[in-house]
N, C-alpha and C positions, 0 to 999 in steps of 0.2 A: 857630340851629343851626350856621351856617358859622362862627363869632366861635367858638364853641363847638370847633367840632372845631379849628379852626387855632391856638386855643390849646392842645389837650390835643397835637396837632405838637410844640408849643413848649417844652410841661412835661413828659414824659415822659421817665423816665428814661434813656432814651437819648438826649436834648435837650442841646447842648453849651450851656453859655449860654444859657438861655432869656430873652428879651427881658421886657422890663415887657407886663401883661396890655391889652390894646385895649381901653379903659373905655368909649368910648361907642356899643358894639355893646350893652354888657351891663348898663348903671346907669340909670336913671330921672334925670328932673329932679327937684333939691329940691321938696318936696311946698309948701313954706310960706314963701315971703321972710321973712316976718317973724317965726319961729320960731326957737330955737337951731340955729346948724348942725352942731353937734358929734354930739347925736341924731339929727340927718338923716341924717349922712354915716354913723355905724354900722349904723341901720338899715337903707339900700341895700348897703353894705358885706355887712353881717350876711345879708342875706336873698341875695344874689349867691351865698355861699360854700354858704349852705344848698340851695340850689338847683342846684349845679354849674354856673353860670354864668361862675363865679370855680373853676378846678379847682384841685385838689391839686396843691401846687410852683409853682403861678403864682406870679411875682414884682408884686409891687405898688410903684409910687413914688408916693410921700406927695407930690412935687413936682408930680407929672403929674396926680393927682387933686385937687390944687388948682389945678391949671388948667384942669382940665376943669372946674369947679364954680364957677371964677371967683371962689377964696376964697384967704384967707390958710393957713398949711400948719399953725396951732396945731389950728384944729377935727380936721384931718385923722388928725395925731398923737395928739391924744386920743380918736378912735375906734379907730386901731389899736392901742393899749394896751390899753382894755376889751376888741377884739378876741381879743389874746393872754392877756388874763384868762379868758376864755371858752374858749381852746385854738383858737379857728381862724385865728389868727396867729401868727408868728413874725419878732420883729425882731432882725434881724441886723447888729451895727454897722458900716459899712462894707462890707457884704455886699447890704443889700436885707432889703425883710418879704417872707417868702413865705408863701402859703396853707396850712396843716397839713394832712398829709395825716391824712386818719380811723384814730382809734386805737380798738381793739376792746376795749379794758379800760374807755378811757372810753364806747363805748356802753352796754356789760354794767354800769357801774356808773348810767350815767343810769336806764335803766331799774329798777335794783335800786332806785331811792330814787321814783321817777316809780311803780310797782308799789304800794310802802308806801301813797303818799300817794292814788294813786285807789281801794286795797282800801276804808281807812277812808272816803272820798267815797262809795261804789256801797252801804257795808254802812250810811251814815248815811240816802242818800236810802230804801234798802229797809226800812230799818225805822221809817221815817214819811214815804210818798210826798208828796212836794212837790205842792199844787195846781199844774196847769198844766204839770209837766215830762214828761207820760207825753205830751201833745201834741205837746210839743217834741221830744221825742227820735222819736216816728212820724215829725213832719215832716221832721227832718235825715236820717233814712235812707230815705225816700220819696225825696228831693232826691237822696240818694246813688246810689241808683240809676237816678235819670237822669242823673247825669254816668257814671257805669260805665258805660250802655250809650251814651252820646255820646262815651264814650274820653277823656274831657277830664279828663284827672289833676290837671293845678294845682286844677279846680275842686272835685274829688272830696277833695283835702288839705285846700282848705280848711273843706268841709263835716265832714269828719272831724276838724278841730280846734274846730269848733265845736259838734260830737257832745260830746266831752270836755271842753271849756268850759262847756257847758248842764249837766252832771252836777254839776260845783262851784260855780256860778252857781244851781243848785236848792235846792240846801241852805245858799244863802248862805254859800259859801265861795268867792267868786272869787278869794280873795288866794291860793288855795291851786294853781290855774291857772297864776296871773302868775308864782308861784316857779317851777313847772316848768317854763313857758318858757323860764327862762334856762339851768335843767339839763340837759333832752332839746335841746337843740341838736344834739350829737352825733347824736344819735338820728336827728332830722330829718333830717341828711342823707342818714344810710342811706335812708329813707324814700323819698326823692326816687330815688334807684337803684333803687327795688327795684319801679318800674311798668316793669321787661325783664323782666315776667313772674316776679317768685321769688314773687311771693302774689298770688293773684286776689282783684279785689275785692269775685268773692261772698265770698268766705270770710270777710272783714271785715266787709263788709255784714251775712253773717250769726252773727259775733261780736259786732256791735253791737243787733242786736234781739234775741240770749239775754242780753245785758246788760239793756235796755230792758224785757226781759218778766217779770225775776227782779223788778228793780225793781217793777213798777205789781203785782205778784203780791205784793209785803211780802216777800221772803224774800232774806234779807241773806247767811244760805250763798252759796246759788246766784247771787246777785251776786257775790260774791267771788270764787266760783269761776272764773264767767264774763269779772269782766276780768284773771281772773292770763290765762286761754288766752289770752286776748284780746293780753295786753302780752307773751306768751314768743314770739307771733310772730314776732318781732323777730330771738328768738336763733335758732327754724329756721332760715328765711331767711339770715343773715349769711354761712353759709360758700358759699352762692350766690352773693350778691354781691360779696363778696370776691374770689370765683374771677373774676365777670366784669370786672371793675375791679380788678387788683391795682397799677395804678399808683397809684390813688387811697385807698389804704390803707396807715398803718404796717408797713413790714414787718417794724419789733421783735413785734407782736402780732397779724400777722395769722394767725399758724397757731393761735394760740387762738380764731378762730372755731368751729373744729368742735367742742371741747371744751364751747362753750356752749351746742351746739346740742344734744349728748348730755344737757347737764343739764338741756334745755327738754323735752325727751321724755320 
């Protein structure tokens, strides 16, 4: 948390010069010596930025994280490339990469395609319940509400991506998961902001057992219905977060939070 604030000091728009970001408060050791380190470095990379650990406008040097990592600076380079294909980088030539700050067109639009793709998942498992996912899905939200009331959010995220995982993994469709990973990025960040209170995790909790119950009941409406509420949460919420973090947001797009939130209502 202190790495944390003393960078959000550093990157804030009122920040003359903000320094390169302090990596090894906030990165993990390589998971695998003997693995590629190119996928190593994005996925610490990747999961720092989605987690605010890495804030919006931090500056990052490609040189300093191959030092810290005790590598050569090509793997480095080609994590931050995929980074900025993904939108949460920006390399600047002669300037520095800095972390993107979150644009709200591209959250509204992750969600618009990440909506398509779980309607068809929720209306395939309700109309021919998968043996063994009505178990899985009690069990992940059982689990969910004991991290809600132990307050421990990393754990409560990751049980809720494995809520959504189990849905497309039911009906043997995980390939259809692994895509929106790369999509909802955007999204995920919001995500990680948004345990200052803009959604309780009952309400989740209990948007994910009307999904769970439409399902083991066959009725693929009522699934549908249940994870569109389920995924406009997103757009309520937004002009909360926004409001409480406007450093960490586009401010080309951040006034079109509210607009998305009226078309979620």
């Amino acid at each position: 948390m202190a790495a944390r604030q003393a960078l959000a000091r550093s990157t804030g728009p009122s920040a003359r010069a903000p320094g390169p970001a302090r990596l090894p408060a906030m990165l993990a050791p390589l998971g695998d010596p003997d693995a590629q380190i190119a996928p190593q470095i994005l996925r610490l990379l990747r999961d720092a930025i989605v987690r605010a650990d890495l804030l919006p406008g931090a500056i990052l040097s490609e040189a300093e994280i191959a030092r810290h990592f005790g590598i050569s600076r090509q793997p480095v380079r080609e994590a931050f490339i995929k980074l900025q294909e993904a939108g949460l980088l920006s390399i600047r030539p002669q300037r520095g990469t800095v972390v993107q700050r979150i644009s709200v067109d591209a959250v509204v639009d992750a969600r618009f395609v990440r909506e398509a793709v779980e309607v068809a998942v929720v209306r395939a498992a309700a109309a021919a319940p998968p043996p063994g996912l009505e178990a899985r899905l009690d069990a992940l939200i059982e689990a969910q509400r004991h991290a809600a009331a132990s307050a421990d959010s990393a754990e409560f995220l990751r049980l809720d991506e494995a809520f959504h995982r189990a849905l497309a993994e039911g009906i043997g469709r995980g390939f259809a998961w692994t895509a929106l990973e790369a999509i909802k990025l955007q999204m995920d960040r919001v995500r990680f902001l948004s345990f200052e209170g803009a959604t309780p995790l009952p309400v989740l909790i209990g948007q994910h057992r009307a999904i769970a119950d439409a399902i083991a009941a066959g009725e693929p409406d009522r699934a549908e219905a249940a994870i569109r509420a389920h995924l406009s949460e997103i757009l309520s919420s937004l002009p909360c977060i926004a409001a409480s973090h406007p450093d960490y947001f586009d401010p080309a797009t951040q006034g079109r939070a509210g607009l998305h939130a009226k078309e979620a209502s």
